[in-house]
The first five atom37 places (N, CA, C, CB, O) and aatype in JSON, in Angstrom:
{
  "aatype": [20, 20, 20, 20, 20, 20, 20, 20, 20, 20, 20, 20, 20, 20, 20, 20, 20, 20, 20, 20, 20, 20, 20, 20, 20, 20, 20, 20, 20, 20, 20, 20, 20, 20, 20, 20, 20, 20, 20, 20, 20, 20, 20, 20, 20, 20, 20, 20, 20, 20, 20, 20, 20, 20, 20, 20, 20, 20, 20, 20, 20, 20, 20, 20, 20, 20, 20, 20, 20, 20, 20, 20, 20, 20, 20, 20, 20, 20, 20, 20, 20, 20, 20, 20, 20, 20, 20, 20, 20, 20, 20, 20, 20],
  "atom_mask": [
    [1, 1, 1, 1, 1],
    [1, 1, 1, 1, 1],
    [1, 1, 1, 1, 1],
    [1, 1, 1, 1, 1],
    [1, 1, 1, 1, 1],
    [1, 1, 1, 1, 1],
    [1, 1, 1, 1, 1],
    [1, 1, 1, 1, 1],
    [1, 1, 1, 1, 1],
    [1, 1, 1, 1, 1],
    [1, 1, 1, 1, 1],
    [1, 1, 1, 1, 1],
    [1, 1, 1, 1, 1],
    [1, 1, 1, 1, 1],
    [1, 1, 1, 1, 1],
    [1, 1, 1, 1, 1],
    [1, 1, 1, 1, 1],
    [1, 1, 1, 1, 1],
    [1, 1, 1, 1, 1],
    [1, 1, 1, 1, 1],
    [1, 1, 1, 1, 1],
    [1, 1, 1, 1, 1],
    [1, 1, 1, 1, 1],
    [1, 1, 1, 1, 1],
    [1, 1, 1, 1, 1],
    [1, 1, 1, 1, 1],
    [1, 1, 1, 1, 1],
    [1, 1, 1, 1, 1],
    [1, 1, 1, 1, 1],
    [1, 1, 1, 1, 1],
    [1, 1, 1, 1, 1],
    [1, 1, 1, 1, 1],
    [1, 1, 1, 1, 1],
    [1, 1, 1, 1, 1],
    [1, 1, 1, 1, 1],
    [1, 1, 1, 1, 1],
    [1, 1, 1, 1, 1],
    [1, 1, 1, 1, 1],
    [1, 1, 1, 1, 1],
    [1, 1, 1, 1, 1],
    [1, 1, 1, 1, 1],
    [1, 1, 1, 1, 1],
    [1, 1, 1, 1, 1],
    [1, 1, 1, 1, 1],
    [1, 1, 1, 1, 1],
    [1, 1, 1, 1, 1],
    [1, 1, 1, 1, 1],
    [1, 1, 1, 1, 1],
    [1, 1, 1, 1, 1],
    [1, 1, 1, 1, 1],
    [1, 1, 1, 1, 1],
    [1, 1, 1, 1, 1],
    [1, 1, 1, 1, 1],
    [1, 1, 1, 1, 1],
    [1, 1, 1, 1, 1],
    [1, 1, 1, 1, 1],
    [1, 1, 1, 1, 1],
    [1, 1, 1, 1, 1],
    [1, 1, 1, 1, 1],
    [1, 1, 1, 1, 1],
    [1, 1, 1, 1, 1],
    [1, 1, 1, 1, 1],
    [1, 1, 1, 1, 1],
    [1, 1, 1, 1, 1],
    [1, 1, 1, 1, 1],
    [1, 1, 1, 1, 1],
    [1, 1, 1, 1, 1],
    [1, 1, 1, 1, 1],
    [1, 1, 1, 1, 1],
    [1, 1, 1, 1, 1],
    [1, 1, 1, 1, 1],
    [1, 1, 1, 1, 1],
    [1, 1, 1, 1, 1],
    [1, 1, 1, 1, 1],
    [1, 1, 1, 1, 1],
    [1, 1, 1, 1, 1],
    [1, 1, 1, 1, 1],
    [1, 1, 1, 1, 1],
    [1, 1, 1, 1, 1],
    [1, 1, 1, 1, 1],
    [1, 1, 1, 1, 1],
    [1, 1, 1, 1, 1],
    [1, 1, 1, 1, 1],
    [1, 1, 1, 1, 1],
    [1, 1, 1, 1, 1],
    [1, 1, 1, 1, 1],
    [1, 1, 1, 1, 1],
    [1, 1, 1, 1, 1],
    [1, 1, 1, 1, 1],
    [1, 1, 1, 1, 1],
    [1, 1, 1, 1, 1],
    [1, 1, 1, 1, 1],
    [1, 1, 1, 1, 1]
  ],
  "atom_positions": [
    [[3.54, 8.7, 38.33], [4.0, 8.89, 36.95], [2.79, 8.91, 36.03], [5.01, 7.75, 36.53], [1.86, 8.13, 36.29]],
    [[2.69, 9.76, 34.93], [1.69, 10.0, 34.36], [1.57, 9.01, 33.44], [1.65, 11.17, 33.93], [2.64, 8.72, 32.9]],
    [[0.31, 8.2, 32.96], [0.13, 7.2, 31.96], [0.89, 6.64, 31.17], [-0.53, 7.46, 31.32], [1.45, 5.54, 31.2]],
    [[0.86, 8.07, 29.92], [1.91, 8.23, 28.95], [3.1, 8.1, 29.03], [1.94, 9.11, 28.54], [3.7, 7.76, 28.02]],
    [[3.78, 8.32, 30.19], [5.0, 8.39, 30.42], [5.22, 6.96, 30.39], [5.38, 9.13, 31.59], [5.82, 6.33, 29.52]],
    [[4.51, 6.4, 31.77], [4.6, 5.1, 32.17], [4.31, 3.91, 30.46], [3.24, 4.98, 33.6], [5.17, 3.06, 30.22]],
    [[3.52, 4.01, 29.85], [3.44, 3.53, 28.86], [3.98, 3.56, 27.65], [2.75, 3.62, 28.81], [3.78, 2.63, 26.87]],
    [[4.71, 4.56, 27.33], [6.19, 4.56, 26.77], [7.66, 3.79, 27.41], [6.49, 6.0, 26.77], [8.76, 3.53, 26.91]],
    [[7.2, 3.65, 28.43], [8.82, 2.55, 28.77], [8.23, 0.87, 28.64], [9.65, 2.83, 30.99], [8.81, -0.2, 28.79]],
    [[6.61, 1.28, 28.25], [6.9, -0.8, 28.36], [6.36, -0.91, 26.72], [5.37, -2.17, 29.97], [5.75, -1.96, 26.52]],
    [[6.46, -0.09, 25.62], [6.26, -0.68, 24.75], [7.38, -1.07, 23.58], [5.34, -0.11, 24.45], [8.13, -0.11, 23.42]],
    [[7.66, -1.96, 22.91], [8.54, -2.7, 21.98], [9.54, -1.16, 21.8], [7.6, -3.5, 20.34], [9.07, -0.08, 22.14]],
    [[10.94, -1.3, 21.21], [11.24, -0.62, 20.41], [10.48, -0.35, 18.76], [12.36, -1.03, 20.48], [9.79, -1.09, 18.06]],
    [[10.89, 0.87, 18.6], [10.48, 0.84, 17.19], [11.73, 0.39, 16.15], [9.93, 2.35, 16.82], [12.74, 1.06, 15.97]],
    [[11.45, -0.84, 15.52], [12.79, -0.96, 14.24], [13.4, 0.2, 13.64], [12.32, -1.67, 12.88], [12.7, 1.18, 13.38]],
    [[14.35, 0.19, 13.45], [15.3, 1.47, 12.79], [14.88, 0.74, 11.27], [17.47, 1.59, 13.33], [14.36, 1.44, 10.41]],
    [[15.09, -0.38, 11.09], [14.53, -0.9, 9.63], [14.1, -1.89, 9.7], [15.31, -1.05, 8.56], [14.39, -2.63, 10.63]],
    [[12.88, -2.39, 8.33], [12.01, -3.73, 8.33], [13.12, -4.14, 7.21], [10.02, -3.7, 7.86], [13.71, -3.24, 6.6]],
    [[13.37, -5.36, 6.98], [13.6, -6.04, 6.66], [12.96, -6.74, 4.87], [13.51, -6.41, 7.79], [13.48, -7.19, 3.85]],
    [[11.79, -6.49, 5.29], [11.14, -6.77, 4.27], [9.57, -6.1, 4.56], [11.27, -8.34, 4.05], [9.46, -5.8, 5.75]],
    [[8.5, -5.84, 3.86], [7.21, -5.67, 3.83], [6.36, -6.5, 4.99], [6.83, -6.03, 2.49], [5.69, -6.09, 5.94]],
    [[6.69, -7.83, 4.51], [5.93, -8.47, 5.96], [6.73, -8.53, 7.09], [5.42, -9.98, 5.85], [6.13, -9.15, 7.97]],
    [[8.02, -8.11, 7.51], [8.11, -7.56, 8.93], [7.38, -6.43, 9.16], [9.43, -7.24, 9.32], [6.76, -6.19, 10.2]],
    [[7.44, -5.73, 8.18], [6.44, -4.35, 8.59], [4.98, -4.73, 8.9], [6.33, -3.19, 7.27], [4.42, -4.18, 9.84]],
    [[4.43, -5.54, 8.23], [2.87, -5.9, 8.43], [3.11, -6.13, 9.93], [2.14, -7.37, 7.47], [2.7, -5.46, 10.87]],
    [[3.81, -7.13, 9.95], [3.8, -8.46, 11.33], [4.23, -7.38, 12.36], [5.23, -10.17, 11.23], [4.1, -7.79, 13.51]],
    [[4.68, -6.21, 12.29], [4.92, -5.13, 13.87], [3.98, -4.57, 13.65], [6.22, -4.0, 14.22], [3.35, -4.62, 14.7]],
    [[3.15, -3.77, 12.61], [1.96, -3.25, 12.79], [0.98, -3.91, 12.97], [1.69, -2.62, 12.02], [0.12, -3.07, 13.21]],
    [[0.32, -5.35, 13.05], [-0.28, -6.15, 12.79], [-0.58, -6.2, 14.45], [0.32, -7.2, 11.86], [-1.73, -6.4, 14.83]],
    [[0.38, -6.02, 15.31], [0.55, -6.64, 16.5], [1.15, -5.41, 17.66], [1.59, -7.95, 16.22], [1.59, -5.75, 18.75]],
    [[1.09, -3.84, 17.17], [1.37, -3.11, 17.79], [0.51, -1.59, 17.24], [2.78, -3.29, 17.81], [0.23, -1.46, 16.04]],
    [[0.24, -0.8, 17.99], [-0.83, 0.6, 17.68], [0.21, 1.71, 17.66], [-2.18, 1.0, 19.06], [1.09, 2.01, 18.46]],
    [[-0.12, 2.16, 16.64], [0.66, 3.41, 16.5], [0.13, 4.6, 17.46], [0.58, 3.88, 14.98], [0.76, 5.64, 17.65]],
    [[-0.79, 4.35, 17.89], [-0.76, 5.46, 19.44], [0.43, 5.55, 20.36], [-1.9, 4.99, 20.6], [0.89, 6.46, 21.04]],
    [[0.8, 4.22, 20.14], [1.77, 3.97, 21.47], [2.74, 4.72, 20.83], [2.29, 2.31, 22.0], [3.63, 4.94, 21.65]],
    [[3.1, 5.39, 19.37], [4.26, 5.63, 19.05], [4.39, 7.26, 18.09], [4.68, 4.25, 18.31], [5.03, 7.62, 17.11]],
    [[3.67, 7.71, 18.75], [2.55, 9.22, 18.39], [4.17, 9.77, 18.97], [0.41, 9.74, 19.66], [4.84, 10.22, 18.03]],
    [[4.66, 9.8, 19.89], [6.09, 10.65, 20.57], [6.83, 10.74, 19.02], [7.3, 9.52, 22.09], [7.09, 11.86, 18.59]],
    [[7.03, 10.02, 18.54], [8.16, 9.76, 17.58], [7.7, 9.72, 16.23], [8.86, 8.5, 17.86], [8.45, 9.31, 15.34]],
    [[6.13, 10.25, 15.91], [5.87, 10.38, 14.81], [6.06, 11.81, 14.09], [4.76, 9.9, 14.81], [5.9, 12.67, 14.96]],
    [[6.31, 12.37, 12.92], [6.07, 13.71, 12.43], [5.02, 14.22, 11.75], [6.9, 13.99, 11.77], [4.33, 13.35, 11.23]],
    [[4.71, 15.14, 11.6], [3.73, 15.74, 10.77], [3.68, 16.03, 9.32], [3.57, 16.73, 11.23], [4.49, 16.85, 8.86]],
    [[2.94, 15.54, 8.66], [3.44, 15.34, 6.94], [2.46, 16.19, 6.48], [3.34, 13.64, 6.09], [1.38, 16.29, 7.06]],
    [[2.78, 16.91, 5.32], [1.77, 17.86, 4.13], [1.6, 16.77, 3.04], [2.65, 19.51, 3.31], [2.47, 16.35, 2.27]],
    [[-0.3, 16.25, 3.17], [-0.58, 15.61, 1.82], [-1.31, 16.56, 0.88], [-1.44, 14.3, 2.01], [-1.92, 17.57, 1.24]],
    [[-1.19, 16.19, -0.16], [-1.79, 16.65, -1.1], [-2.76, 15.79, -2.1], [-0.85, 17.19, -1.66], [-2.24, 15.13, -2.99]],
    [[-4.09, 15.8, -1.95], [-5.45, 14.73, -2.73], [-5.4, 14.97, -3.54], [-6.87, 14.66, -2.57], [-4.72, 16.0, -3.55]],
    [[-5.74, 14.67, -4.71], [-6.47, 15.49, -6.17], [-7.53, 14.52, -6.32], [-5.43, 15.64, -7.82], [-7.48, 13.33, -6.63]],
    [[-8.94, 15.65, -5.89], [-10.27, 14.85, -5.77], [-10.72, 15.13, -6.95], [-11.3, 15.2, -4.64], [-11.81, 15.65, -7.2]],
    [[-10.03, 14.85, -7.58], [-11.1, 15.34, -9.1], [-10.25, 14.47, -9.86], [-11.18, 17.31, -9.85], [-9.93, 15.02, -10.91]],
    [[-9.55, 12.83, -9.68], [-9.62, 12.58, -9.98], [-10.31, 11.02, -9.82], [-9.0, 13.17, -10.2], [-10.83, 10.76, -8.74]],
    [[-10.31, 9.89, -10.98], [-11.53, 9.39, -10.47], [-11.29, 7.99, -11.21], [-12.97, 10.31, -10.85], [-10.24, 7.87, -11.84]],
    [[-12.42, 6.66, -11.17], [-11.8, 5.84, -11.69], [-12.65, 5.37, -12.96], [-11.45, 4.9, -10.73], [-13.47, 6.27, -13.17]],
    [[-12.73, 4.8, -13.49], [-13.78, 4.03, -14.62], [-13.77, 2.48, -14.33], [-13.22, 4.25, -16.38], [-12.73, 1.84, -14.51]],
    [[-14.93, 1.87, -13.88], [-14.63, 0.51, -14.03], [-15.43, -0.35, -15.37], [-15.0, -0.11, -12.61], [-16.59, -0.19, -15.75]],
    [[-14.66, -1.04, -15.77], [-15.03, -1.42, -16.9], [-15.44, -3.24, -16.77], [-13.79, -0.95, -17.9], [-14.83, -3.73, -15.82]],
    [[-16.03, -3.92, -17.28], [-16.47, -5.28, -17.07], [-15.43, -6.29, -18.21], [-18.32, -5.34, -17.42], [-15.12, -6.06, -19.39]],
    [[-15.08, -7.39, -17.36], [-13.98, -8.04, -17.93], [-14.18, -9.43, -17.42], [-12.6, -7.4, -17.56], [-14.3, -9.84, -16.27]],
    [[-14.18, -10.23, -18.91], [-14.44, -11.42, -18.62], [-13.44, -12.17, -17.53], [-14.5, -12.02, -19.85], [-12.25, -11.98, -17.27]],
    [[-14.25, -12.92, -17.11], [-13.7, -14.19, -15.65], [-12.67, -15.14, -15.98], [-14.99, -15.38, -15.11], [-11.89, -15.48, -15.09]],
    [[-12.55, -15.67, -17.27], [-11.08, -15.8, -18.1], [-10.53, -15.52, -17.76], [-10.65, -15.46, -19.04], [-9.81, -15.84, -16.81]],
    [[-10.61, -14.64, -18.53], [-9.68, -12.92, -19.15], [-9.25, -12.78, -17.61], [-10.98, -11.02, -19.99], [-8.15, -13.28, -17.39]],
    [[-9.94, -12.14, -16.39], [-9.36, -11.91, -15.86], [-8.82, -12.77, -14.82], [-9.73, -11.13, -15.76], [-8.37, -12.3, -13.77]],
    [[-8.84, -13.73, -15.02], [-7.62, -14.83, -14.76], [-6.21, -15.06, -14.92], [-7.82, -15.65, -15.26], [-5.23, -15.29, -14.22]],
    [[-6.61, -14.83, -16.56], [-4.91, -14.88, -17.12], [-4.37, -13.61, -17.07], [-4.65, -15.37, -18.74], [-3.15, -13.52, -17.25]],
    [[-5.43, -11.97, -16.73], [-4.68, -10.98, -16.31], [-3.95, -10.68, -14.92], [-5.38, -10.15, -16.53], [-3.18, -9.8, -14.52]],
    [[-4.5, -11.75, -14.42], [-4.05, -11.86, -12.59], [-2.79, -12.57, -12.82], [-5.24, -12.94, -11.32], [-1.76, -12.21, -12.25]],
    [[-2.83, -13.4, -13.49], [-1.48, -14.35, -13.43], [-0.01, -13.51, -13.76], [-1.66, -15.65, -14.69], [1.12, -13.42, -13.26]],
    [[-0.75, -12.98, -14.87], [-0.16, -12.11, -15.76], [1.12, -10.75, -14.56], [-1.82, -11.28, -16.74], [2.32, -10.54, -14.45]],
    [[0.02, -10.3, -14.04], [0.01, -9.0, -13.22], [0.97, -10.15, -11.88], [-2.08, -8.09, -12.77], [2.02, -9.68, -11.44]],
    [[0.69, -11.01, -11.55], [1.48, -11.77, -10.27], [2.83, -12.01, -10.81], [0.77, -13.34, -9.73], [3.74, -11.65, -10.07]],
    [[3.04, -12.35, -11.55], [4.39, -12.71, -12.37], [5.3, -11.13, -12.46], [3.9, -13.4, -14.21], [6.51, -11.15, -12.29]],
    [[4.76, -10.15, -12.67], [5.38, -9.13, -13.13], [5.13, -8.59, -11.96], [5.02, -8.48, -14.37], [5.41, -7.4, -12.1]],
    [[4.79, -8.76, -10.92], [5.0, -7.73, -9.54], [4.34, -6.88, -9.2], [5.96, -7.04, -9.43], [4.79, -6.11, -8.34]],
    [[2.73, -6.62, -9.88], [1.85, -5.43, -9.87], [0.46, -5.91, -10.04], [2.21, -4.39, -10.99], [0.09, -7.0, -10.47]],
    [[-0.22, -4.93, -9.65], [-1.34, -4.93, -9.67], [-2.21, -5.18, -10.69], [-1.49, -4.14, -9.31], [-2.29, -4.23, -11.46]],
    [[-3.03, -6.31, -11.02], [-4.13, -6.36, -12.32], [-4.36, -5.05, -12.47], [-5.62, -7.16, -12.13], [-3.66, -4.61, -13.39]],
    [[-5.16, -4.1, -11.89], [-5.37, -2.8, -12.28], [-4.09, -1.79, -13.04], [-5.84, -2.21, -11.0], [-4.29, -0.93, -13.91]],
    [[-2.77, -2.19, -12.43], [-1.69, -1.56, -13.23], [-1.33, -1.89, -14.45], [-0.68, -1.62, -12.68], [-0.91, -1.07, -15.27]],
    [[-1.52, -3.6, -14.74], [-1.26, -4.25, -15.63], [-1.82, -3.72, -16.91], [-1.57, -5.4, -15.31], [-1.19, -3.35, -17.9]],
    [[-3.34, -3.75, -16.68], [-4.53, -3.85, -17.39], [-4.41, -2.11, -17.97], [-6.03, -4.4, -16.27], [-5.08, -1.73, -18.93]],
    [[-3.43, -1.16, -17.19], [-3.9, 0.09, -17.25], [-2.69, 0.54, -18.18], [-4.16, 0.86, -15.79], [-2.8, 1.39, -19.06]],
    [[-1.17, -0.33, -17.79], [0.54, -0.11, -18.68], [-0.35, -0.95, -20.02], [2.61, -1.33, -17.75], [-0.68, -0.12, -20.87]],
    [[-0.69, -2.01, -20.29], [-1.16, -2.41, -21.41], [-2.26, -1.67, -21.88], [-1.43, -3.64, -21.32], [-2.28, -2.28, -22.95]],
    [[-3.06, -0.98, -21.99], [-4.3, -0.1, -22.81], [-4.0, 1.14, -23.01], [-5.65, 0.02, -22.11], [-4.41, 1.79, -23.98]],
    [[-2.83, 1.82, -21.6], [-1.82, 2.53, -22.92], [-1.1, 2.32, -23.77], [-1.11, 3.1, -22.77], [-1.33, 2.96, -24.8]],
    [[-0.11, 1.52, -23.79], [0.24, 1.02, -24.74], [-0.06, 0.73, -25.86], [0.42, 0.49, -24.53], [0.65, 1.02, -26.82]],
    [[-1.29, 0.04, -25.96], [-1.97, -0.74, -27.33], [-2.54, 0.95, -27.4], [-3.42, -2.52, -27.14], [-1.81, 1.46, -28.25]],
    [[-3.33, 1.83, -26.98], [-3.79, 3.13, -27.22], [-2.38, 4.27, -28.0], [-4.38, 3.66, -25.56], [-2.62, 5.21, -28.76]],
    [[-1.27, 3.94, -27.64], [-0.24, 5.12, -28.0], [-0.2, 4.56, -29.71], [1.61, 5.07, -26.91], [-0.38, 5.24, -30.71]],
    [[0.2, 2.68, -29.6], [1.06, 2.17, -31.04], [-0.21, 2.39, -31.74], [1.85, 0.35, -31.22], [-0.34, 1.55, -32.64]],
    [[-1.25, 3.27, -31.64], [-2.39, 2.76, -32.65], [-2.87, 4.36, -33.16], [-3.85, 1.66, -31.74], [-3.51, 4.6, -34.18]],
    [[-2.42, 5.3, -32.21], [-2.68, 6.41, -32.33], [-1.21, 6.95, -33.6], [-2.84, 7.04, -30.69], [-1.14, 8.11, -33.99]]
  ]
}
């Protein structure tokens, strides 16, 4: 029996659904998606390399209470920091 073959009958099922985010970590964490290349599809991405980031310097405070800030509301300091400076940028314009 050829490798592949043979090594497709001894690896885990794949979940039909995670449960949450860290079931998903905790099966990828602990299993290779080689093993599961049979059952994967082929996707069209699309980059846009032209676009880009600015980093800007922000006090160690500051970005303290923007972390807290950003943990409480479910997102990223960088999202936080980025929904608030539009904001204050739109009401001022």
């Amino acid at each position: 029996m050829p490798e592949s073959k043979k090594q497709a009958t001894q690896r885990d099922p794949l979940p039909d659904d995670f449960g949450s985010l860290e079931e998903f970590w905790a099966f990828w964490d602990t299993h290779s998606t080689a093993d599961y290349e049979d059952l994967m599809e082929d996707v069209d991405v699309r980059i846009d390399i032209h676009s880009s980031k600015v980093y800007c310097a922000v006090a160690k405070d500051l970005l303290a209470q923007l972390r807290t800030h950003a943990r409480r509301q479910g997102v990223s300091t960088e999202t936080l920091i980025n929904l608030w400076l539009r904001e204050k940028v739109t009401n001022v314009v």
